[in-house]
Residue, then its C-alpha position, 0 to 999 in steps of 0.5 A: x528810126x533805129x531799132x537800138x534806139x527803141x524806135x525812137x531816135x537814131x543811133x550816131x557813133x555809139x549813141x541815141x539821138x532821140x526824138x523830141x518826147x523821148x529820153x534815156x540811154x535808148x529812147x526808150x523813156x517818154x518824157x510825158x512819164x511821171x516815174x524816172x528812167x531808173x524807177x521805170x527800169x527798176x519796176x519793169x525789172x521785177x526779179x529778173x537781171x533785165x528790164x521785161x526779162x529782156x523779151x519785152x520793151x519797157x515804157x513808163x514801168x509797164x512791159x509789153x512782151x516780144x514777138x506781138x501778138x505772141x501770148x506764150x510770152x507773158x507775165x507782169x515782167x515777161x517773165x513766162x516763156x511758154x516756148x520753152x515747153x515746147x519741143x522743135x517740131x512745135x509740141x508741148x510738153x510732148x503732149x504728155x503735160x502742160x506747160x506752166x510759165x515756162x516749164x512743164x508739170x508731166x502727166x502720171x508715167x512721164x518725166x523730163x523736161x519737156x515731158x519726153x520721157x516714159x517710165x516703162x521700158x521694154x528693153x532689157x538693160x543691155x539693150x538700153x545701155x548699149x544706146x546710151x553708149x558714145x562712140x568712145x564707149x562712154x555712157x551718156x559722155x559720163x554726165x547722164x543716166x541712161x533710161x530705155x535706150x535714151x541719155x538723160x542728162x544731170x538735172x544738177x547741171x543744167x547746162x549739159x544736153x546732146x543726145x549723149x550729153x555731150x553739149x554744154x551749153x554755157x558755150x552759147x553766147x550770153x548778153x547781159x548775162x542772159x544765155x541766148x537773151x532769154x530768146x532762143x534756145x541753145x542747141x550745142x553750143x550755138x543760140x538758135x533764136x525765136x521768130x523776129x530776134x536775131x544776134x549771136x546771142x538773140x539780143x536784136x529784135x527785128x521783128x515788127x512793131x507793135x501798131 
């Protein structure tokens, strides 16, 4: 079976031929389901763009969430993303919070977005400025304030990140809309994906089956 075609056909020329019990644009539709393909879609959709917010595989209106097993993807729809709270060594909020469908509430004296942020600052503000300065001697690439030494981008536009805010990262490949699918991060410009999907923008699940 083709992994296009939900695990239930094989993909010829662009199109799914499914297998008997099996219908809809990618097999992903058992016949033995009363709702019809559109109204599964549409309740498997919930306020997202995508069916199961496009982490998840959706069968007669239910979702199961990608990767298996993986309980901080979760929601009726798929639509918590728990990895989003974490940093890339692993670390929740930072340690300084906890995270909440997908964002992170800050302990009393930390802010950001992952939390990463203290509110006290031991350097004076010609040190601190003098770390937030880009090569061009720009600070924060004039997109960010600086605090303690450290860029903090403009929350306003949510696409700016890099150490110096010098990333935008409405450069990273979108699919259906989505930056990265929804399943990965974008690091400057390029999507690097969560374990088991893969694509430029993270769209193809390669990981295992669910039993």
């Amino acid at each position: 079976s083709d992994d296009f075609c939900s695990g239930h056909g094989q993909c010829n020329c662009g199109r799914c031929d499914c297998k008997e019990g099996w219908i809809g644009k990618k097999c992903e539709h058992p016949r033995s389901c009363p709702l019809s393909v559109e109204e599964s879609a549409k309740k498997c959709q919930g306020n997202s763009n995508l069916p199961c917010s496009g982490r998840g595989r959706c069968e007669c209106g239910q979702c199961t969430c990608f990767p298996p097993g993986d309980n901080r993807v979760h929601g009726k729809n798929c639509e918590c993303d728990d990895r989003q709270c974490e940093n890339l060594d692993g670390d929740v909020c930072g340690g300084h919070g906890i995270c909440s469908c997908g964002r992170c509430i800050c302990q009393d004296g930390w802010f950001g977005k992952l939390c990463q942020h203290s509110r006290k600052c031991n350097m004076t503000e010609e040190e601190s400025r003098s770390l937030c300065e880009s090569a061009d001697g720009i600070l924060c690439s004039g997109k960010g304030s600086c605090h303690c030494g450290k860029c903090i981008c403009s929350p306003q536009e949510w696409y700016v990140s890099g150490d110096f805010c010098e990333c935008d990262d409405r450069d990273c490949d979108k699919h259906d809309g989505l930056i990265c699918t929804g399943n990965g991060v974008c690091s400057c410009g390029n999507c690097e994906c969560w374990e088991g999907w893969n694509g430029n923008a993270c769209e193809i699940w390669l990981g295992r089956e669910y039993p």
